[in-house]
C-alpha positions as CSV (number, residue, x, y, z in Angstrom):
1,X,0.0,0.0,0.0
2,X,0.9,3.3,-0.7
3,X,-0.1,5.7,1.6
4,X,0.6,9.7,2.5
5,X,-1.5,11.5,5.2
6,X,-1.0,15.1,6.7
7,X,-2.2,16.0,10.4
8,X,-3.3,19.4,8.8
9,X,-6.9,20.7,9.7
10,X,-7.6,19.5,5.9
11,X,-6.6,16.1,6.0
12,X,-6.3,14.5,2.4
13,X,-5.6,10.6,2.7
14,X,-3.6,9.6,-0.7
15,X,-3.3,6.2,-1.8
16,X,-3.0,3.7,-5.0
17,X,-4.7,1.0,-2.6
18,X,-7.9,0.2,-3.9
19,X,-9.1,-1.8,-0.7
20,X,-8.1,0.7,1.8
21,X,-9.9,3.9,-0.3
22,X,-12.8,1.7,-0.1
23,X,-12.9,0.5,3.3
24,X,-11.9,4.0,4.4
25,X,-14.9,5.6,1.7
26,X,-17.0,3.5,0.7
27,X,-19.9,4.3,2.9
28,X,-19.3,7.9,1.8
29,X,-19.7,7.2,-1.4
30,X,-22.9,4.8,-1.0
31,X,-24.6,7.6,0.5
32,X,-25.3,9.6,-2.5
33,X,-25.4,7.1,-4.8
34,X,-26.3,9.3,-7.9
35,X,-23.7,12.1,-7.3
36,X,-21.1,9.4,-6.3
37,X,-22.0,7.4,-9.7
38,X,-19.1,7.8,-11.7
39,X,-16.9,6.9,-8.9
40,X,-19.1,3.8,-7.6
41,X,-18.9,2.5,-11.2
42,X,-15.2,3.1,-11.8
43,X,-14.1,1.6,-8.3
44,X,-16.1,-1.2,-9.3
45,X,-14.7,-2.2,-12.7
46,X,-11.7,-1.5,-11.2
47,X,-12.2,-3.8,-8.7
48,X,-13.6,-6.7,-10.9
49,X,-11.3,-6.0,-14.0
50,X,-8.6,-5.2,-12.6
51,X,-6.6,-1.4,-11.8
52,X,-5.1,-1.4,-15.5
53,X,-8.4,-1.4,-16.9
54,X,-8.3,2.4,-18.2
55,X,-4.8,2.6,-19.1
56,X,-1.6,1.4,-17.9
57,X,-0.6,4.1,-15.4
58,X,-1.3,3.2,-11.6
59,X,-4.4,4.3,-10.2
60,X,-4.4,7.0,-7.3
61,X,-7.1,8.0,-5.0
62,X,-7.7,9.9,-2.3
63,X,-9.7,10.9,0.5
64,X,-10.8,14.2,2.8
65,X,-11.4,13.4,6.2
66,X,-12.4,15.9,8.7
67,X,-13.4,14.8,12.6
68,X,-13.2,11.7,12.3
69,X,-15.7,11.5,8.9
70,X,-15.0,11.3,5.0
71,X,-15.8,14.6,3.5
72,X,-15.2,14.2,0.2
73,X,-12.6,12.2,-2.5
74,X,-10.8,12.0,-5.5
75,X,-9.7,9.1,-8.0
76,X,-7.7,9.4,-11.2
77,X,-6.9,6.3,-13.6
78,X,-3.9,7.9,-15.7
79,X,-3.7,9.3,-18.2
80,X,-7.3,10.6,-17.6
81,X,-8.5,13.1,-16.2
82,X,-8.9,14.0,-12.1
83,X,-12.4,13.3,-10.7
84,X,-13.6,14.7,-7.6
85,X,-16.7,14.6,-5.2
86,X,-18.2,18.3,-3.8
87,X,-15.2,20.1,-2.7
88,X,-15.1,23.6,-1.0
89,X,-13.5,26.5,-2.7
90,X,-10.6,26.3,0.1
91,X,-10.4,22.4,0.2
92,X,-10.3,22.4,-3.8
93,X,-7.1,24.9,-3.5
94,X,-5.4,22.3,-0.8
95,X,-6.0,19.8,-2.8
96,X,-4.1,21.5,-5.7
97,X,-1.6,23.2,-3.7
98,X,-0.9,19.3,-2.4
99,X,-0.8,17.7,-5.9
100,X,1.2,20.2,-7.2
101,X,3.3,20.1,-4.6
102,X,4.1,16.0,-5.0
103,X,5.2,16.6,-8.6
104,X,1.5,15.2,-10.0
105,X,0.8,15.6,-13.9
106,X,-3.1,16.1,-14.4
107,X,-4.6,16.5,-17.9
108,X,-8.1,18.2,-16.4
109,X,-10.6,17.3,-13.9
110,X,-14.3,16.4,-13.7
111,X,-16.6,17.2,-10.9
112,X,-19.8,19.0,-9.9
113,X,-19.8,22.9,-12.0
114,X,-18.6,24.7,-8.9
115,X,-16.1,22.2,-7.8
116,X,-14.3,21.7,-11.1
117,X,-14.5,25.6,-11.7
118,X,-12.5,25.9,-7.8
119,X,-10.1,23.1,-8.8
120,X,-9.2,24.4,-11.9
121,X,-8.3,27.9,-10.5
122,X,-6.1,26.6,-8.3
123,X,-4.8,24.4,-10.3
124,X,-4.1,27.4,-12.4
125,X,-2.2,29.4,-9.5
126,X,-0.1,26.4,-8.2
127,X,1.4,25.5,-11.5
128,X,0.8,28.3,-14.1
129,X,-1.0,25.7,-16.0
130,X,-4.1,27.1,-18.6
131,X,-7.8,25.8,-17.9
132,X,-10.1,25.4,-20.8
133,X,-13.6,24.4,-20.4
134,X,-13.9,21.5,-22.2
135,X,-17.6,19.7,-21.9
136,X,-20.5,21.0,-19.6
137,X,-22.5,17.8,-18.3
138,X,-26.1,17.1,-16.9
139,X,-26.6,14.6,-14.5
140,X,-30.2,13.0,-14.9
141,X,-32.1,10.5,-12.7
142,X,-35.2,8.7,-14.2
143,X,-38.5,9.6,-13.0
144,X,-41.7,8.2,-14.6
145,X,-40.6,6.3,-17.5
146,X,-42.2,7.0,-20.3
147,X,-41.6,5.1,-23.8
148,X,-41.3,8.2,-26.7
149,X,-44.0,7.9,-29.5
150,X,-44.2,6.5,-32.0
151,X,-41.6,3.3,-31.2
152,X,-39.6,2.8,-34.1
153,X,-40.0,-0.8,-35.9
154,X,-38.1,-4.0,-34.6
155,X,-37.1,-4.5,-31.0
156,X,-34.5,-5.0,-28.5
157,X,-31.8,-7.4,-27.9
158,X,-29.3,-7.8,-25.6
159,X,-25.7,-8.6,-27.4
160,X,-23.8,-11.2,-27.3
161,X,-20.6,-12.8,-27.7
162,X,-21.4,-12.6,-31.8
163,X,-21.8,-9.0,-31.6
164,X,-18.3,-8.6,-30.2
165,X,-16.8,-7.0,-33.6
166,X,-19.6,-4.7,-34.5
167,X,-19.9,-3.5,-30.6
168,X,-15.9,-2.6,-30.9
169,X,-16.3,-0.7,-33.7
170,X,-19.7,1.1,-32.5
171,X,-17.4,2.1,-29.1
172,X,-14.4,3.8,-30.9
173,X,-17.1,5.7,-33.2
174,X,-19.5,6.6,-30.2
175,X,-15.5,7.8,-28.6
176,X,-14.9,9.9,-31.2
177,X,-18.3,11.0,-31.5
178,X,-18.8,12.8,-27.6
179,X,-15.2,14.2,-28.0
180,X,-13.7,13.4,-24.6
181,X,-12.0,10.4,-26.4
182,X,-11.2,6.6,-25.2
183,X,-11.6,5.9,-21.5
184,X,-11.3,2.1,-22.1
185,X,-10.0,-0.1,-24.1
186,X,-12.7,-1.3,-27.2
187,X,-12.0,-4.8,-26.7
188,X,-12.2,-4.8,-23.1
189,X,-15.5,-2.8,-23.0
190,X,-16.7,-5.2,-25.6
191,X,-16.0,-8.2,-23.7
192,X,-16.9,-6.7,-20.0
193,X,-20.3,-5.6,-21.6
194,X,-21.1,-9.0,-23.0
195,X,-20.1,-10.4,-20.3
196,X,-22.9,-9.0,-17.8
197,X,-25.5,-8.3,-20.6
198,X,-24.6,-4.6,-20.6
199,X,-25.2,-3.7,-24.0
200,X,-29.1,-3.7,-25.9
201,X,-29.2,-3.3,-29.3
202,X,-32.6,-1.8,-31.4
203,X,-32.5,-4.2,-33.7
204,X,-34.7,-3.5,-37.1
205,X,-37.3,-5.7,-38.2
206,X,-34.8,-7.7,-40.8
207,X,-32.5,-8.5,-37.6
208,X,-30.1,-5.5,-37.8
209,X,-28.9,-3.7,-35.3
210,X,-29.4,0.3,-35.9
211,X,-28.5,1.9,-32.2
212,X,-27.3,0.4,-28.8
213,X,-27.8,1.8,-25.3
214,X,-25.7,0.7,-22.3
215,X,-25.9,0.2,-18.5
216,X,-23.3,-0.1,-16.1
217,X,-23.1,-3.0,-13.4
218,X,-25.8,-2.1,-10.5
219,X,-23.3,-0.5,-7.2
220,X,-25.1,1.0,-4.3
221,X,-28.6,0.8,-5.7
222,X,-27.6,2.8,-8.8
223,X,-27.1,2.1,-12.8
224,X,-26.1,4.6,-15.1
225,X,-26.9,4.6,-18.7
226,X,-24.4,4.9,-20.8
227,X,-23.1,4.3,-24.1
228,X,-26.2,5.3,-26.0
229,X,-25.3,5.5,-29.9
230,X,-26.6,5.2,-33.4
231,X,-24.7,5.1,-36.0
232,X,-24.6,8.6,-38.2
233,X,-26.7,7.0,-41.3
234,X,-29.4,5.9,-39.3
235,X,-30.3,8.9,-37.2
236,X,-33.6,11.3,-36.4
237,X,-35.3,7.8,-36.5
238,X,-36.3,6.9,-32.9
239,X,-33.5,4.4,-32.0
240,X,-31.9,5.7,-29.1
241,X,-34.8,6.6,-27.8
242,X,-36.1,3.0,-28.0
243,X,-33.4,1.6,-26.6
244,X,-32.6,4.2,-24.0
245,X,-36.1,3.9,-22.7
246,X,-35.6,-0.4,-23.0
247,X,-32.5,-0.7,-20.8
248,X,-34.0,1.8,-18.8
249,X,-37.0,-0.4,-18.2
250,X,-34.8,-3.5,-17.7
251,X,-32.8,-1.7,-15.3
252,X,-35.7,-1.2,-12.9
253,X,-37.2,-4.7,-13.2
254,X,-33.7,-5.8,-12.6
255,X,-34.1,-3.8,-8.9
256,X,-32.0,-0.9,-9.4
257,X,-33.6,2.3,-7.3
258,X,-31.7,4.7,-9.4
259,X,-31.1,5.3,-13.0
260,X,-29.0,8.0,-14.2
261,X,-27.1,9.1,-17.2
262,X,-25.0,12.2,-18.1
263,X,-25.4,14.4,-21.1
264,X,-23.4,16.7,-23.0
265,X,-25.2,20.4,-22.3
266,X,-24.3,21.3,-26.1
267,X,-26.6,19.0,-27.3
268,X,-30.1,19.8,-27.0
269,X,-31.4,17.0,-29.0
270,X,-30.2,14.4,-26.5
271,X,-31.3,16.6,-23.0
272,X,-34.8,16.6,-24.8
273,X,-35.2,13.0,-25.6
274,X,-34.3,11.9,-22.1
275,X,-36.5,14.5,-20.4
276,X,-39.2,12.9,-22.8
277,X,-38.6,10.0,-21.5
278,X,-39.4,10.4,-17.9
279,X,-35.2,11.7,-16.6
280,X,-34.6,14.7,-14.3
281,X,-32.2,17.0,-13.7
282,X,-29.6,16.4,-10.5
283,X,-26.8,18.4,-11.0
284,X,-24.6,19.9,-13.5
285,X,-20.9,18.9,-13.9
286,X,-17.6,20.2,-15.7
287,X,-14.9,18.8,-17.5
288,X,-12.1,21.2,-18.0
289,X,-8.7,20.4,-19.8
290,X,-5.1,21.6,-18.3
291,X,-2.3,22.4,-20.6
292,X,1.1,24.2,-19.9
C-alpha cells in the first residue's frame, strides 16, 4: 500500500490502494449514490477488471477526512483526467496546492460545476498551467418512465458474444463521436459488456442492429446509462430513444432504485429525448482540460 496522510486541519488521505480507499470511503460514497455514480462504477470495474483497466498508469485516489468523517474524495486512472466529489473553494485549492506540490501531472478534472471551476483555478495558480472548459455535463435520474411515440419498428436485444466485432467498432465511433476520447480499451468494454449483458441493441425488423444503449453494473442501488449511440446514417429515426427507454425499463425490473445518465449540455437534442422519457435534472458537472 501506498499511503501519504497530513495531520493538517484539511486532511487529504492519498493512496493507490484500492481496498483501503474503499474500506476507508466507501460508505461515503454509498450515500449519495447518484452524485457518487461515476466513482461507484469506476471503483467497481476497477475492482472486478482489474486497476489497469483504463490505461496502464497506476491508479491514485484519495480521501478528505475531517473529525473523524469522510468529507469528500478523489480518483484518477492515468492518463485521464482528475475526478472529484463536492469540494469547498478552500479544500479544492489544498488539494491543488498538495498535488502540485508531489510533482503530479493532471490532464483536467471532472466534478460538480462549482467544484471543477474551484479546482481548476487553483490548479491554475499552483502550476501556471491554462484551464479550458472542455464539456458542460447534466446529470439526470429517471423519474416516470415514459416510452417516446411513435416506437420505431423491430425490437430490443441484448448482445452477445457474436456482436463482439460490431460493438468494438460502435465504441471507438461513439469515442470519437462525444469528443472526450477513449476511456477504455474497445475490446475490453466489448467483452466486460457481453459479459454481464450490458449492452441492448434496437434491432430493425430484418434482424439488424441500428442503435445500442448501455448500463453499467448495479453499485449502491444505482445504474447509469451509458453508451447510447446510433450510427450517423441511421439517425432522427427513434433508435436511441427506444433503446434508452428499454434498458431503462430493464434496469428497474432488474431492482435498481436509481437510473442515471449524463449528457453533453451542447446538445439539446439528447437533453430533450431523455427528459421525454421520464429523466430529471440532478446536478450539472464540468470537464475542464489543463495544458502548460
Amino acid at each position: 500500500m501506498d499511503t501519504d496522510t497530513d495531520t493538517d486541519t484539511v486532511n487529504w488521505h492519498l493512496t493507490h490502494d484500492l481496498d483501503d480507499f474503499l474500506t476507508r470511503a466507501g460508505a461515503f460514497l454509498g450515500s449519495r449514490p447518484a452524485l457518487h455514480t461515476v466513482p461507484l462504477t469506476v471503483t467497481e470495474t476497477l475492482r472486478t477488471r482489474g486497476p489497469h483497466v483504463y490505461g496502464d498508469g497506476t491508479p491514485e485516489f484519495g480521501v478528505l477526512e475531517r473529525g473523524g468523517a469522510v468529507r469528500a474524495t478523489f480518483f484518477r486512472t492515468p492518463p485521464h483526467w482528475l475526478n472529484l466529489t463536492t469540494l469547498t473553494a478552500g479544500e479544492a485549492d489544498t488539494l491543488a496546492a498538495r498535488l502540485a506540490a508531489l510533482g503530479r501531472a493532471l490532464p483536467g478534472v471532472s466534478a460538480d460545476r462549482d467544484t471543477a471551476a474551484a479546482f481548476a483555478e487553483a490548479w491554475r495558480r499552483h502550476t501556471g498551467a491554462t484551464a479550458t472548459l472542455r464539456q458542460r455535463q447534466r446529470l439526470y435520474r429517471l423519474g416516470t418512465l415514459t416510452v417516446p411515440r411513435p416506437v420505431p419498428p423491430g425490437g430490443p436485444r441484448i448482445a452477445v458474444e457474436a456482436d463482439r466485432e460490431r460493438l468494438v467498432r460502435w465504441h471507438e465511433e461513439f469515442s470519437e463521436a462525444v469528443g472526450l476520447g477513449t476511456v477504455r480499451d474497445a475490446d475490453e468494454w466489448a467483452d466486460s459488456r457481453i459479459e454481464h449483458g450490458g449492452i441492448t441493441f434496437w434491432e430493425s425488423p430484418d434482424g439488424t442492429p441500428v442503435a445500442m444503449a448501455g448500463t453499467t453494473p448495479r453499485v449502491a442501488g444505482q445504474v447509469r446509462v451509458a453508451s447510447v449511440y446510433t450510427p450517423a446514417h441511421l439517425r432522427g429515426r427513434g433508435y436511441a430513444g427506444a433503446a434508452t427507454a428499454e434498458v431503462s425499463r430493464a434496469a428497474l425490473a432488474a431492482g435498481a432504485k436509481e437510473v442515471l445518465l449524463f449528457t453533453d449540455l451542447a446538445n439539446p437534442t439528447s437533453n430533450g429525448l431523455y427528459q421525454r422519457i421520464g429523466y430529471r435534472p440532478v446536478a450539472d458537472f464540468a470537464v475542464y482540460d489543463f495544458t502548460r
